[in-house]
N, C-alpha and C positions, 0 to 999 in steps of 0.2 A: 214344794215351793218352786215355783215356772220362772227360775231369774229370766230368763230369754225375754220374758214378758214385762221387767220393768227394772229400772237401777235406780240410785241414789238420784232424789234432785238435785238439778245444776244450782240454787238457791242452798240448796244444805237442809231445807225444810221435805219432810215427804219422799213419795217415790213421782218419779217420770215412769207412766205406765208405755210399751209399745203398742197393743192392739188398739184396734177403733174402737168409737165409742157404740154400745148397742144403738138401736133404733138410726143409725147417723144419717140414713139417709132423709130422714123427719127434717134433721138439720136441716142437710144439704138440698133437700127441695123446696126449702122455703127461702131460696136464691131467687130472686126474681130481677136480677140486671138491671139493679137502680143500688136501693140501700145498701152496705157490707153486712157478712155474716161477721158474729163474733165467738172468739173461740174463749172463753175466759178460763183461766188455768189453764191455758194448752201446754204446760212442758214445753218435748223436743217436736211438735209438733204433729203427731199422726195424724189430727184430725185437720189441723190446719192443710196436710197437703193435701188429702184427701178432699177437701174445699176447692184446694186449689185446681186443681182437676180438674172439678166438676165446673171450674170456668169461671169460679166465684172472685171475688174482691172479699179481704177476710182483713180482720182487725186479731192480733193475738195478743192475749194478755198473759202475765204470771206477776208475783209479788212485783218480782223488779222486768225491766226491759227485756222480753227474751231476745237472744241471738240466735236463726234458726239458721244463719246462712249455711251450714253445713248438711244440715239436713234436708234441704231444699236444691240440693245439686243436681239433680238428674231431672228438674222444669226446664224450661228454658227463662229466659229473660223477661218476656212478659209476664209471667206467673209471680217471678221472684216480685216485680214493680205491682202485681196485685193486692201483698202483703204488708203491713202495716203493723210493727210492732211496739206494742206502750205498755208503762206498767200499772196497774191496776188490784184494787184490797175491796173485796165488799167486807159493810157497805159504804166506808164513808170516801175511798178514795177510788170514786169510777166516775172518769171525766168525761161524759161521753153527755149530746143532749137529749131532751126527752126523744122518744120514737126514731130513734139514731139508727136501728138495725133491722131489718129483714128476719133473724133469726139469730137465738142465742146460744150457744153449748154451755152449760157448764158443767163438767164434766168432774168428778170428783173433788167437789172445793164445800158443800155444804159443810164434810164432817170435821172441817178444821175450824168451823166457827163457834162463837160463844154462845150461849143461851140466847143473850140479849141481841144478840145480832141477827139472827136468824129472820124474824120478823124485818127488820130495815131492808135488809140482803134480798127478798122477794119484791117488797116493794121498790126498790133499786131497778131490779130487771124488766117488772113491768113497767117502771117509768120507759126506759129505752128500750124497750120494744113497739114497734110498729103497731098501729090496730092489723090484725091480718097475720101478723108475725107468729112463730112459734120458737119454745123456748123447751129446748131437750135437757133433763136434768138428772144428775146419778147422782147419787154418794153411798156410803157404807147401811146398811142397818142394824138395829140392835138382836136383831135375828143371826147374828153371822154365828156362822155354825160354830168356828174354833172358840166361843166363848159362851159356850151353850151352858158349858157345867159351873158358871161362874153364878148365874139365875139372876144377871142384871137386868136379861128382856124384862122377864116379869114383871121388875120393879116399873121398869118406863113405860110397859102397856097399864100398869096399874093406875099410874099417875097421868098417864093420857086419857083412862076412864075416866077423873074425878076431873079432871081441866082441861078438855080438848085441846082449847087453842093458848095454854101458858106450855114453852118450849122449854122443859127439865131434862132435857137427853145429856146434855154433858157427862162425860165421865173420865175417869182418870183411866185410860186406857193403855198404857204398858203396866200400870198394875193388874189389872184385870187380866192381859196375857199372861203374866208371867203366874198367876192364877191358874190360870188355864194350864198353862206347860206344866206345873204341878202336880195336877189333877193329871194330864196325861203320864206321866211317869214314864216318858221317853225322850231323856236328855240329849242324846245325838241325833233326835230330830227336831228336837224345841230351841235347842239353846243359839244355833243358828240366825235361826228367827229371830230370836228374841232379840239377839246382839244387833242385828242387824235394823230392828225395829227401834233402838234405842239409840243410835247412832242417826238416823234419819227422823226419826220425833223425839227430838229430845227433850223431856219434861212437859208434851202435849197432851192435853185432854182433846176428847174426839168426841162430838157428837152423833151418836149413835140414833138413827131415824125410825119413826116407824110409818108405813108410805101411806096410811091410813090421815095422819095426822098433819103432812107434808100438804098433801093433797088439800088437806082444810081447808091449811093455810093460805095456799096459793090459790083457793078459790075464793076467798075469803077478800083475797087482794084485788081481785077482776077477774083469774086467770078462768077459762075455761079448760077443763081436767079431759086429755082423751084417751091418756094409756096413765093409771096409776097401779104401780107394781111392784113384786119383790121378786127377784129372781138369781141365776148364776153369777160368779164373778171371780173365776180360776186365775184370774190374774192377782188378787191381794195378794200379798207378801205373806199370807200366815201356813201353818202348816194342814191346816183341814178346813175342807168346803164344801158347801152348800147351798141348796136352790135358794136359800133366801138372805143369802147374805148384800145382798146390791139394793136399792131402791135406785125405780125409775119412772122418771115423769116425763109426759112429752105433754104439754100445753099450749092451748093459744090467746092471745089477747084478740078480744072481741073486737070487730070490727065497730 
């Protein structure tokens, strides 16, 4: 487990990840010195500064208002007045208007949603994206390796056979781990985790994606699909990883 790589969110919900987000610079070049990018979910902001940088005007969101000023110390003063911080929940509290942004992150915030949300939360994004804009998107899969021995994927690629586009991925997921830590039979590497997963999701189910079916959806909604994928993501908090624990989408809204 890489702590270096993430701590407890400032919210009390989740982790605050450090590293960028893959693909960011999809984000970040689809700045074009007019609209702002927006970071949704940004945490303590890595990706936000990383925007900022790049010269961008950036909108950051998380459940509640974040406070980046500490993490934004070594900008100067322009940068800091580039930054825009509000608080925002897909799908129903994103105050933003139609075609509001140039480019959108979101960055690990699918797999905190509901079934039913899922479907609103797309079309949220594409409301306020730009024609032209792109919209970079992660979250967890049902693939992730540390819960392989548990044989939830199966069930969710089964049920994505019979209903493509009906979103069943929920799952009760510190059961599942602590499933898992079982099945490993290595308490002084699991129980760690575990505690530490339970204290930062406490009583959360997670939806668990499979990018096959993500993709669908979000084509389903306008989006056009140009990187659908599953791949690394040594930053989750679990104790074992693999290439296809992450889903990642970069898309564009048509012009």
């Amino acid at each position: 487990m890489s702590e270096s790589l993430y701590e407890r969110n400032q919210l009390g919900v989740g982790f605050t990840f450090h590293n960028p987000a893959i693909y960011l610079d999809r984000w970040l070049n689809s700045w074009k010195g007019d609209k702002p990018l927006l970071d949704l979910g940004g945490g303590h902001g890595t990706n936000t500064h990383a925007a900022l940088i790049h010269g961008a005007k950036v909108v950051a969101t998380d459940l509640e208002r974040p406070d980046l000023s500490e993490w934004l110390t070594d900008l100067p003063a322009v940068q800091h007045e580039a930054v825009t911080c509000m608080a925002a929940t897909l799908p129903d509290q994103i105050p933003f208007e139609d075609n509001a942004f140039c480019g959108i992150l979101c960055s690990e915030v699918f797999h905190f949603l509901a079934n039913e949300a899922v479907v609103p939360s797309i079309a949220e994004l594409y409301r306020i994206l730009e024609p032209g804009g792109t919209l970079l998107l992660t979250c967890c899969s049902c693939d992730v390796e540390v819960l392989k021995s548990t044989g939830f994927s199966e069930q969710i690629r089964e049920d994505f056979r019979k209903s493509p586009f009906k979103v069943a991925c929920q799952r009760d997921f510190l059961s599942l781990l602590a499933q898992a830590a079982k099945d490993a039979n290595c308490p002084e590497v699991t129980d760690p985790v575990l505690a530490a997963n339970r204290i930062s999701i406490p009583g959360r189910d997670f939806c668990f994606f499979i990018s096959e079916q993500l993709g669908e959806l979000m084509k389903k909604a306008g989006f056009a699909i140009e990187i659908c994928e599953q791949g690394k993501a040594p930053h989750y908090p679990v104790w074992r990883h693999g290439d296809q624990d992450q889903v990642r989408i970069v898309a564009r809204k048509p012009e």
